[in-house]
N, C-alpha and C positions, 0 to 999 in steps of 0.2 A: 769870174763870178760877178755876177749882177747884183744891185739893190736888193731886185725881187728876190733873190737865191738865199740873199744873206740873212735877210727878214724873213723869210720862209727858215730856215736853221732854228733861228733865234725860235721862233713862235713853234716850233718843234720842241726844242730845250726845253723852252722854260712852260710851255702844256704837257711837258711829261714830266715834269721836275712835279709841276700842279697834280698832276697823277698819281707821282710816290706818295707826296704828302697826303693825299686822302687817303691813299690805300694803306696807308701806316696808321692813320688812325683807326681807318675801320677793320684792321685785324692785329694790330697792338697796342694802342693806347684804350682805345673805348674797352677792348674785351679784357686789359689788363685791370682799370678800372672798376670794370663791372660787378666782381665781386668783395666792393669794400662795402661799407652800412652808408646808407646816403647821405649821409653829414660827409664822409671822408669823400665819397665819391664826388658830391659839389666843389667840396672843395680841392681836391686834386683837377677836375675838369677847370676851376675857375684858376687857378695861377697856372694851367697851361694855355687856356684861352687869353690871359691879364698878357701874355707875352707877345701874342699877337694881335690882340687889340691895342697894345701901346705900340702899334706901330714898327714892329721888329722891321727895320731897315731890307734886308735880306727877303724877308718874306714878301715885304710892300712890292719889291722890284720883281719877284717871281708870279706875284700874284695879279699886279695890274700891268707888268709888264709880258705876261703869256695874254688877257684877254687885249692890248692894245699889239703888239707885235700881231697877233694873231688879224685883226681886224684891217691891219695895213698889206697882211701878204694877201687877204683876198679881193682887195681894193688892186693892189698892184698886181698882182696873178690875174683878174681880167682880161686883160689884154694880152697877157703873153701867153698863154697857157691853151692847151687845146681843151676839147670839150670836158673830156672824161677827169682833165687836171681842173680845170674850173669848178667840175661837180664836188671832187676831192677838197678843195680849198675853202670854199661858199660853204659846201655843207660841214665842212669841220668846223669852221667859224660859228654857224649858225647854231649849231649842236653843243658848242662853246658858251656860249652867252647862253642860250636857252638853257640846257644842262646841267651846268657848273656855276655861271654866274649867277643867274638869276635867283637858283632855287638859294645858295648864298645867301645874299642881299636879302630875300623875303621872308626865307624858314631859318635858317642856319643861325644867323647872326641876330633876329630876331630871341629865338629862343637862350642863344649866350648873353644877349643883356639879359634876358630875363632870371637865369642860372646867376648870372653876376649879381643880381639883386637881395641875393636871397645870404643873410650875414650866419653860417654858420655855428658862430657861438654865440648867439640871441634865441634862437630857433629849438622848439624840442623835436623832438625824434620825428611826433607824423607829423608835422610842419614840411621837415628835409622830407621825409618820403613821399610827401604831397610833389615837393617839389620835382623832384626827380622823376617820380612820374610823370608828369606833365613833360618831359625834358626828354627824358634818353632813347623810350621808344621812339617817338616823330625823330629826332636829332640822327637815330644811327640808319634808319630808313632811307631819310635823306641825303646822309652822307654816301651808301652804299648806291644809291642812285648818281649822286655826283661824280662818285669813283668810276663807276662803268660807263657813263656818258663823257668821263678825260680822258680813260682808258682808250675809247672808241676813237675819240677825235686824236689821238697821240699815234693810233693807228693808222686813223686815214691822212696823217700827216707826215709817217715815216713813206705809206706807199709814193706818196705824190713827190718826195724826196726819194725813192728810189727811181721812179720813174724817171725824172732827172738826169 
């Protein structure tokens, strides 16, 4: 087994591992959620968010290490790969960052600081409800897009490792 093989695994693993984790949100944590009053609902969403914005170890390594693994198997896959492996590789990557990361970084995390900001026991009722509004519709939309754009790439990553 080669670099390229071993990097391709890897960026397989941990873009599907990327996969569980959204899809766990977006059919058990958000809908477990969903029916508290929005004071609890912030803050249940904010100390599970607070755990992975402080950096949770585990998570950093799955998280930036699926979109950087990912970006090296299709740099390295290039050259060795035949066409239909190349479209497989490029386009997962591509679908990856566009997809998953980006929408992340612009909408996702955007909107958790903003949820973070918001101090629960200061706040009366339509304050949190304002908030939450503002938050959970765009937040699960998003995430439900995220999930099926990992989902996809997880798939076009197991074929191009079957292929193999």
């Amino acid at each position: 087994m080669g670099i390229f093989e071993l990097v391709l695994i890897v960026a397989a693993f941990l873009c599907t591992l990327v996969a569980g984790f959204l899809f766990a949100f977006a059919i058990v944590a958000m809908p477990g959620i969903k029916n508290l009053r929005a004071a609890e609902f912030i803050r249940a969403f904010q100390v599970m968010d607070r755990i992975i914005q402080n950096n949770q170890p585990l998570f950093m390594v799955m998280w930036i290490g699926s979109a950087l693994s990912l970006v090296v198997a299709a740099v390295l896959g290039f050259g060795q790969l035949d066409q239909l492996g190349r479209v497989l590789v490029i386009s997962a990557a591509l679908c990856y960052l566009a997809g998953v990361q980006v929408p992340t970084v612009t909408i996702n995390i955007p909107l958790n600081n903003q949820l973070q900001r918001v101090d629960v026991a200061k706040v009366d009722g339509q304050v949190a409800e304002r908030a939450r509004a503002a938050f959970e519709g765009r937040w699960v939309r998003w995430n439900a897009f995220r999930t099926t754009v990992a989902c996809v790439v997880s798939g076009l990553l197991l074929v191009q490792l079957y292929r193999m």
